[in-house]
PAFI-232362 format. One line per field, with one value per residue (C-alpha): residue number from 1; x negated, y negated, z; residue in one letter. Coordinates in Angstrom, 2 decimals, m for minus. Example, Ala and Ser with C-alpha at 12.3 -4.5 7.8 and 13.67 -1.06 7.14 Angstrom:
! PAFI-232362
num <- (1 / 2)
px <- (m12.30 / m13.67)
py <- (4.50 / 1.06)
pz <- (7.80 / 7.14)
residuo <- (A / S)
! end
This chain:
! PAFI-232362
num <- (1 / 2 / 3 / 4 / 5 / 6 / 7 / 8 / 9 / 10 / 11 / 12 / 13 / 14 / 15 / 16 / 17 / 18 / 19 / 20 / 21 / 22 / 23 / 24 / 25 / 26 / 27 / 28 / 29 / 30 / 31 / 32 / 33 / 34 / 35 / 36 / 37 / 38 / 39 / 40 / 41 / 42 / 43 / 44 / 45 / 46 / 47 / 48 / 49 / 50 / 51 / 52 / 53 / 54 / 55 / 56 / 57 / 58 / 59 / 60 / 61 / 62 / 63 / 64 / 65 / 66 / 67 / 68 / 69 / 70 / 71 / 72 / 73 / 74 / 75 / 76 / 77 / 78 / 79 / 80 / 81 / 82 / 83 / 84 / 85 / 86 / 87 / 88 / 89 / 90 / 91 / 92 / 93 / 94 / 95 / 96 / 97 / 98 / 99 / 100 / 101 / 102 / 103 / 104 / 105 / 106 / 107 / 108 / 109 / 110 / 111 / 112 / 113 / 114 / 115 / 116 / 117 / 118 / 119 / 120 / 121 / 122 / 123 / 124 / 125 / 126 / 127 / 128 / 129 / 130 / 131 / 132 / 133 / 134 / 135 / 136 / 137 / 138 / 139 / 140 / 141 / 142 / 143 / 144 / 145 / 146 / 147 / 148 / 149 / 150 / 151 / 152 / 153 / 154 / 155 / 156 / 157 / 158 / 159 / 160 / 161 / 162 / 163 / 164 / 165 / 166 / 167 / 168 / 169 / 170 / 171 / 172 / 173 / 174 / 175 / 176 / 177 / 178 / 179 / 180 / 181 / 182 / 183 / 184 / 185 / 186 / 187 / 188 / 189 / 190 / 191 / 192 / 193 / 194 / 195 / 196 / 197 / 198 / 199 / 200 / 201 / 202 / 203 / 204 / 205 / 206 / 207 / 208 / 209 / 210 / 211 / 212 / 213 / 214 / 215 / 216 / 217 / 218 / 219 / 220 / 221 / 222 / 223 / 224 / 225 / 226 / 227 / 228 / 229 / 230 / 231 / 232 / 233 / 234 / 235 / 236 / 237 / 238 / 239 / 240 / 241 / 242 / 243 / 244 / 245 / 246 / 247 / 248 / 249 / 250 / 251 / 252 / 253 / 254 / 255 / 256 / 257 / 258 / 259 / 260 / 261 / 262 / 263 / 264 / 265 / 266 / 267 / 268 / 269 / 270 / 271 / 272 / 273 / 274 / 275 / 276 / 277 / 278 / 279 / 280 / 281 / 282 / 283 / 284 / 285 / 286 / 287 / 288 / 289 / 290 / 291 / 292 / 293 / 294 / 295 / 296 / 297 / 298 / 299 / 300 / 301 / 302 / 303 / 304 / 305 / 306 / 307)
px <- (m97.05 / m97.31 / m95.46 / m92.58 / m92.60 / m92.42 / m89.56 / m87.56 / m88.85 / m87.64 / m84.02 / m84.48 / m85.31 / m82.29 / m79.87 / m81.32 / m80.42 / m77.44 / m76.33 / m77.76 / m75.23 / m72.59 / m73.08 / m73.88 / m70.76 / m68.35 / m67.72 / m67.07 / m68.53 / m67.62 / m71.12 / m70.79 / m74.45 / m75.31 / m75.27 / m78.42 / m80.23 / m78.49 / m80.51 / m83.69 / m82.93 / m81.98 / m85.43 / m83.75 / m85.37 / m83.14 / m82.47 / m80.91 / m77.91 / m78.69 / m79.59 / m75.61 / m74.57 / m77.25 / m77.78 / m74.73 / m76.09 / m79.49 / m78.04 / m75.63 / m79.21 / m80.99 / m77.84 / m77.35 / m81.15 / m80.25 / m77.34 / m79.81 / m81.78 / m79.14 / m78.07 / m81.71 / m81.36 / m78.90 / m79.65 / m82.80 / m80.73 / m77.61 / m79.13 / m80.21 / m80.98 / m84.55 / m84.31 / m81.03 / m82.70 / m85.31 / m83.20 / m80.97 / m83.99 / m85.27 / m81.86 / m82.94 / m85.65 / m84.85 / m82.48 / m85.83 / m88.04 / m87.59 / m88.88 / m92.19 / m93.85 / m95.77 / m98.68 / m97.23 / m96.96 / m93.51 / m90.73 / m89.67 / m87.89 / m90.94 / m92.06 / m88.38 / m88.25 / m91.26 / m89.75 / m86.72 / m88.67 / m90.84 / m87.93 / m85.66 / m89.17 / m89.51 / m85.62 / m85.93 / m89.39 / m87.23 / m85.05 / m87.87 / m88.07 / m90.28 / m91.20 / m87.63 / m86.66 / m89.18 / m88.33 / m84.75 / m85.89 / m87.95 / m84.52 / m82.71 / m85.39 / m84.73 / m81.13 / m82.09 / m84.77 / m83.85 / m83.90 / m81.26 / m79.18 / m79.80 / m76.69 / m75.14 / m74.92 / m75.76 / m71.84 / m70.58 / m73.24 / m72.02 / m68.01 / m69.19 / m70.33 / m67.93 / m63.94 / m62.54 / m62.42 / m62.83 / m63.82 / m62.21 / m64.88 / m64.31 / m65.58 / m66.88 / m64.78 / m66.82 / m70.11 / m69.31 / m68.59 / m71.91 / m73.67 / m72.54 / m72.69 / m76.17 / m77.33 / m75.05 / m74.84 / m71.36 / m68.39 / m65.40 / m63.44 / m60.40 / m62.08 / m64.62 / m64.90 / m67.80 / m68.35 / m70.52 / m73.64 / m72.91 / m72.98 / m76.35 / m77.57 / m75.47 / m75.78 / m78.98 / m80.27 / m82.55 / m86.08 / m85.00 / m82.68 / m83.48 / m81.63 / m79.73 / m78.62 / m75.24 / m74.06 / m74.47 / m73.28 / m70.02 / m69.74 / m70.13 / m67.31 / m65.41 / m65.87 / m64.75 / m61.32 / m61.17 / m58.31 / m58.96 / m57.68 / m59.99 / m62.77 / m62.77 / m62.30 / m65.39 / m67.64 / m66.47 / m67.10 / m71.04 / m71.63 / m69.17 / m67.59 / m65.91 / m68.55 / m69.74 / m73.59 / m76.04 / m78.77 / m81.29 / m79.65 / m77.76 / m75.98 / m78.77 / m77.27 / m79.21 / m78.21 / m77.46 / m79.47 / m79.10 / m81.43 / m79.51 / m78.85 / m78.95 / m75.38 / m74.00 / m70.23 / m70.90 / m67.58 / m66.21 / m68.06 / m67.42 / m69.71 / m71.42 / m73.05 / m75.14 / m73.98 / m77.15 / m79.07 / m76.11 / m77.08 / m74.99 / m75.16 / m73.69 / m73.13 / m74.11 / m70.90 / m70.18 / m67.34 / m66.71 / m62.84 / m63.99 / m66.19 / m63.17 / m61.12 / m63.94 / m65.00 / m61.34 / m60.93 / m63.84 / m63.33 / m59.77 / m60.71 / m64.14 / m64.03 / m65.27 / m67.81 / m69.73 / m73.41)
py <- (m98.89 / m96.43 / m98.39 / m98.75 / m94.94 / m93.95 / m96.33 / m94.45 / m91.07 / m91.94 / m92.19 / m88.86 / m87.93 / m89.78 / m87.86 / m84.83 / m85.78 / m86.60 / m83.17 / m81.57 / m83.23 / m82.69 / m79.01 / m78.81 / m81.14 / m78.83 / m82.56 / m82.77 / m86.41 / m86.35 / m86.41 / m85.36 / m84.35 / m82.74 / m78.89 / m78.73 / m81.12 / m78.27 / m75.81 / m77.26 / m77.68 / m73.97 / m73.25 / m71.98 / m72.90 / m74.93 / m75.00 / m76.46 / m75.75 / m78.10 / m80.99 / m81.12 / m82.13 / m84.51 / m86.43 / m85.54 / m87.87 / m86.46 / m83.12 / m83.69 / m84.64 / m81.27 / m80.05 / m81.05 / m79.86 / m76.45 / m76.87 / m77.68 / m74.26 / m72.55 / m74.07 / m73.56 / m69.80 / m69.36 / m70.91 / m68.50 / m65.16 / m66.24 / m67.93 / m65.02 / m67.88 / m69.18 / m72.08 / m73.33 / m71.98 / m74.50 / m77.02 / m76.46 / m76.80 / m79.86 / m81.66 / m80.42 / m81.67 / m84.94 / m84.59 / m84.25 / m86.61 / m89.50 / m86.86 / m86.03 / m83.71 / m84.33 / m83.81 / m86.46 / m84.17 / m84.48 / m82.48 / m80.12 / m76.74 / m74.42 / m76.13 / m77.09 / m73.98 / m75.12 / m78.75 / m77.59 / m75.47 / m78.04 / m80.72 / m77.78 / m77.67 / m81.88 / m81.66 / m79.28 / m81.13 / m84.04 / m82.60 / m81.56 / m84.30 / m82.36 / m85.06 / m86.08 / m82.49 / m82.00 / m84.87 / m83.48 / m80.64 / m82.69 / m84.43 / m81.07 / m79.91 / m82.23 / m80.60 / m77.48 / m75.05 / m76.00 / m71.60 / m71.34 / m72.83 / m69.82 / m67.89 / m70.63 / m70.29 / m74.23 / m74.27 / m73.77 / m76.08 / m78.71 / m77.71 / m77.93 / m81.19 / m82.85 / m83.66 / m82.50 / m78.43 / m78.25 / m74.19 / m71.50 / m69.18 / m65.84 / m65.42 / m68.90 / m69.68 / m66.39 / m68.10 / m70.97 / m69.74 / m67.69 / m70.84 / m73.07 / m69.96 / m70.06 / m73.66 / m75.28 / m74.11 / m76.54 / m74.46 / m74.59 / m77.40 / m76.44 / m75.94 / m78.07 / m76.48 / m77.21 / m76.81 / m78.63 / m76.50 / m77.29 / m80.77 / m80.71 / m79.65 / m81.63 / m84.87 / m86.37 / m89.62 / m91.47 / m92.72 / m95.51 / m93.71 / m90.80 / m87.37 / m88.12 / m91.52 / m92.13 / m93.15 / m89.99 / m88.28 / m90.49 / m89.65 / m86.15 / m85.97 / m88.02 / m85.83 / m82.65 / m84.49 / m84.78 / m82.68 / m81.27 / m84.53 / m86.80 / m84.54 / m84.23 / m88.50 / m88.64 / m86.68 / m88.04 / m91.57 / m90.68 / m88.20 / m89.51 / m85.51 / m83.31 / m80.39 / m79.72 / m81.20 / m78.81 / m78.51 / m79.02 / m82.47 / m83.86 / m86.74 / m89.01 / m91.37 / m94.87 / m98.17 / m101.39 / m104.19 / m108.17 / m110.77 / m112.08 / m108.72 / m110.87 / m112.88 / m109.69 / m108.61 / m105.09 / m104.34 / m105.70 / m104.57 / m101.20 / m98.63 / m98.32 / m95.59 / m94.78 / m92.23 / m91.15 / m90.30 / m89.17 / m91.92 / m93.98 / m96.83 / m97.35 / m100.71 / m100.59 / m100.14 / m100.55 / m97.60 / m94.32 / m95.67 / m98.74 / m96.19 / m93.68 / m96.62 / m98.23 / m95.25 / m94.37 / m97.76 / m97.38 / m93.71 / m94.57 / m97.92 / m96.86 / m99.43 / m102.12 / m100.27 / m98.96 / m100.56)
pz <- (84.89 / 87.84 / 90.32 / 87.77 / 86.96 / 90.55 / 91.45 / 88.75 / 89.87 / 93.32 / 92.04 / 90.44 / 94.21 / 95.29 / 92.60 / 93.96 / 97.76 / 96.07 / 94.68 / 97.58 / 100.20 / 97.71 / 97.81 / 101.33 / 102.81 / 100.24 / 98.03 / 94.63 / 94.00 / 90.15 / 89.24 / 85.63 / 84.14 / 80.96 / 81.29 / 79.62 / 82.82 / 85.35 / 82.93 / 83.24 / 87.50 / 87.49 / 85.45 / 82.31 / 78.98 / 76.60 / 73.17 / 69.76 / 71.46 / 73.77 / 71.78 / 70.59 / 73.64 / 74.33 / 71.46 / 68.42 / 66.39 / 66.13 / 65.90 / 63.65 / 61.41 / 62.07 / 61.10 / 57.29 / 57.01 / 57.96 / 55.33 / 53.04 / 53.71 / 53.71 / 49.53 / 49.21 / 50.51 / 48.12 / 45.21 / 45.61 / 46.41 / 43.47 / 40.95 / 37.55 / 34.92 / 36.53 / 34.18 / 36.36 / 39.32 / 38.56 / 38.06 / 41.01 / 43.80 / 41.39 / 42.51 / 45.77 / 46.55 / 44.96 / 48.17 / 50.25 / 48.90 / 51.09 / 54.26 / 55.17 / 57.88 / 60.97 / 58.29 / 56.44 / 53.48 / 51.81 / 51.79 / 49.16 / 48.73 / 49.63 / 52.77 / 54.07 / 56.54 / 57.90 / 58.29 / 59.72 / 62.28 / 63.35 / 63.43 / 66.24 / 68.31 / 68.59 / 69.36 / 72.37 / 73.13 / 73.59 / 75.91 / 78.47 / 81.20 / 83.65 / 86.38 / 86.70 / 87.10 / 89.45 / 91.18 / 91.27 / 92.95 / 95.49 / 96.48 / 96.74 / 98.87 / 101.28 / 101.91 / 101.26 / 99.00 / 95.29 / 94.64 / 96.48 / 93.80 / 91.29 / 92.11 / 89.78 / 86.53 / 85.01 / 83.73 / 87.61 / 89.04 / 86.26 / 87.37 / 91.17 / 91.28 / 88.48 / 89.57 / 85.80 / 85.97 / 82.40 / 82.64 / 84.24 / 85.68 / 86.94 / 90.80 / 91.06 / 94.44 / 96.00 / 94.70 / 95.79 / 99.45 / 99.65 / 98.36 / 101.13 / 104.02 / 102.76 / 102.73 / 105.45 / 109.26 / 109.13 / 110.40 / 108.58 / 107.90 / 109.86 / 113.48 / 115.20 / 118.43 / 120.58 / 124.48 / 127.08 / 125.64 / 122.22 / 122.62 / 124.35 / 121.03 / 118.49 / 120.29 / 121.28 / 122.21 / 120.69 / 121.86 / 123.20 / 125.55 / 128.07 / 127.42 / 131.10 / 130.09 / 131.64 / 128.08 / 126.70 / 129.37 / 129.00 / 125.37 / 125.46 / 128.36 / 125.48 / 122.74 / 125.24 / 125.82 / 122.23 / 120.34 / 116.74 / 115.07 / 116.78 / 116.25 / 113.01 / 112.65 / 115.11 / 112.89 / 109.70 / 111.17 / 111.84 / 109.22 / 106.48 / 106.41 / 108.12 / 108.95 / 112.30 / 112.73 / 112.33 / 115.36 / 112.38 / 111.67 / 115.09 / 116.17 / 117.34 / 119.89 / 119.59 / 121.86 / 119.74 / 119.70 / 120.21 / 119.72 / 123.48 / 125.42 / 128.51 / 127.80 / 125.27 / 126.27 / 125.45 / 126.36 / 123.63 / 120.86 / 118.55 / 117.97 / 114.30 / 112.40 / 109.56 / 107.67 / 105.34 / 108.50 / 111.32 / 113.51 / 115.75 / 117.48 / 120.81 / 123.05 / 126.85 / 127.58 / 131.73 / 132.23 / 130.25 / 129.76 / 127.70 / 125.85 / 124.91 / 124.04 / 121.65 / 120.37 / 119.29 / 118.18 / 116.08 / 114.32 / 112.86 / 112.01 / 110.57 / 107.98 / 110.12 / 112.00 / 109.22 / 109.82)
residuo <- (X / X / X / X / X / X / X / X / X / X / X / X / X / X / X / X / X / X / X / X / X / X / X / X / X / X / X / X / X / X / X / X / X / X / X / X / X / X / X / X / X / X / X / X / X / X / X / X / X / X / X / X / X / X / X / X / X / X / X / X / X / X / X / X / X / X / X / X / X / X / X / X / X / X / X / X / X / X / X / X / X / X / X / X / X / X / X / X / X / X / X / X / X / X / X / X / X / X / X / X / X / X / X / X / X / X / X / X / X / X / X / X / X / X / X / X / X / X / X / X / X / X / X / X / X / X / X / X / X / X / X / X / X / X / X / X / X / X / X / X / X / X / X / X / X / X / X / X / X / X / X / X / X / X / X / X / X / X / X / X / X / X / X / X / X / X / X / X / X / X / X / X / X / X / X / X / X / X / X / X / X / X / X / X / X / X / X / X / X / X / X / X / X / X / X / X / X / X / X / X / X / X / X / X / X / X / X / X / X / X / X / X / X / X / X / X / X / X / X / X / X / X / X / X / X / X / X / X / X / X / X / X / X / X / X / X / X / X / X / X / X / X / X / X / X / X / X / X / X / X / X / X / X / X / X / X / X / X / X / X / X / X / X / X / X / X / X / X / X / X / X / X / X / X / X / X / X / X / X / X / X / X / X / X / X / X / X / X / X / X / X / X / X / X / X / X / X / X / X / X / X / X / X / X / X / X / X)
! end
């Protein structure tokens, strides 16, 4: 069913957004994947390794085979009497007779390295999910170019995004900080400084308002008032972190809406936001004083005003 496959593809795409914001927004959303998925994201080939921690129980199967090779192996290399040589791989493959190939040819002693072969190749073949990667990818994209993720290794991507630091990896806190300088334009957590100019540019209004729209002029006159403490609540309220908005991705400024604007008290209403997309939604309020009061209302009591 196509329209079943792409509804799960597009929550691949949504994982991918997922990891991407982490990344970019410096969170560490305890999003704890199998190393061998961060391979296949990073474009590494996997392996038998792999498969362990995956599926145990299916490795834990390819492994007594290889234990079997490995009697076989030396039962062939220790054995001097051939008659108990012959007898030894008979009990063998007595061991082996309930198993047969993709050739549906059964199992025995002389073909088991073949077997055990083929069995390692379906194993990895099972690991390879390549539209869901790819649709991984298409999420990340969205943040920022997938590539840019290579400086990981997959065992620091998996530590990045998970909240147990089960490794200790040498130089991962400088990786990690030329990661983010690379993919985010967000300044650093401590300082959110922004003038007149930088406003212009971080806070825009939407279509349904004009760039000169005394609103935004009142809000921006706000947010210049604003000491580091507020600041920092502000942007966490529209952008649910505490980076400074890109120009890329701004503030975009958008009036509410009532099905009766004509009898609305404004005036007593709190802005909202919406986090995934850094919009926010602002009443007609009728003086910029009412606006600084709602507006602080509304970033330290963000739970209510979440839309």
């Amino acid at each position: 069913d196509k329209n079943a496959q792409e509804s799960i593809l597009k929550r691949f795409r949504l994982i991918g957004m997922f990891i991407g914001k982490s990344l970019q927004q410096k969170q560490r959303p305890g999003l704890c994947l199998a190393r061998p998925l961060f391979k296949m994201i990073l474009g590494e080939s996997v392996s038998f390794e792999d498969v362990k921690e995956m599926d145990n129980e299916l490795a834990s199967s390819v492994l007594q085979l290889k234990a079997l090779k490995r009697r076989k192996d030396e039962i062939i290399n220790t054995a001097t009497d051939p008659q108990k040589q012959q007898s030894l791989l008979q009990e063998l493959d007595e061991e082996l007779c309930m198993l047969e190939n993709m050739h549906g040819d059964s199992v025995h002693h002389q073909n088991l390295g073949s077997y055990l072969d083929e069995v390692e190749r379906f194993c990895i073949q099972k690991l390879h999910v390549d539209r869901q990667v790819d649709a991984i990818r298409e999420g990340i994209n969205r943040v920022f170019p997938w590539q840019k993720l290579n400086c990981f290794s997959p065992a620091e991507l998996q530590l990045k995004l998970c909240t147990s630091p089960l490794v200790a990896l040498e130089g991962f806190a400088t990786k990690v900080a030329h990661v983010l300088t690379v993919v985010s334009s967000a300044t650093r957590w401590s300082k959110l400084e922004w003038d007149k100019h930088k406003l212009t540019k971080i806070i825009r209004p939407g279509p349904s308002w004009p760039d000169e729209a005394q609103q935004i002029e009142w809000l921006r006159e706000t947010m210049l008032r604003m000491d580091p403490w507020h600041r920092r609540a502000l942007v966490k309220f529209v952008t649910a972190c505490s980076c400074m908005p890109s120009e890329d991705h701004p503030i975009i400024v958008h009036p509410q809406v009532s099905t009766k604007p004509e009898i609305e008290n404004w005036d007593q209403k709190l802005p909202t936001c919406r986090t995934c997309a850094n919009f926010m939604y602002m009443p007609y309020y009728s003086s910029p004083m009412i606006l600084d009061q709602k507006l602080n209302l509304a970033i330290w009591e963000d739970h209510i005003a979440f839309d």
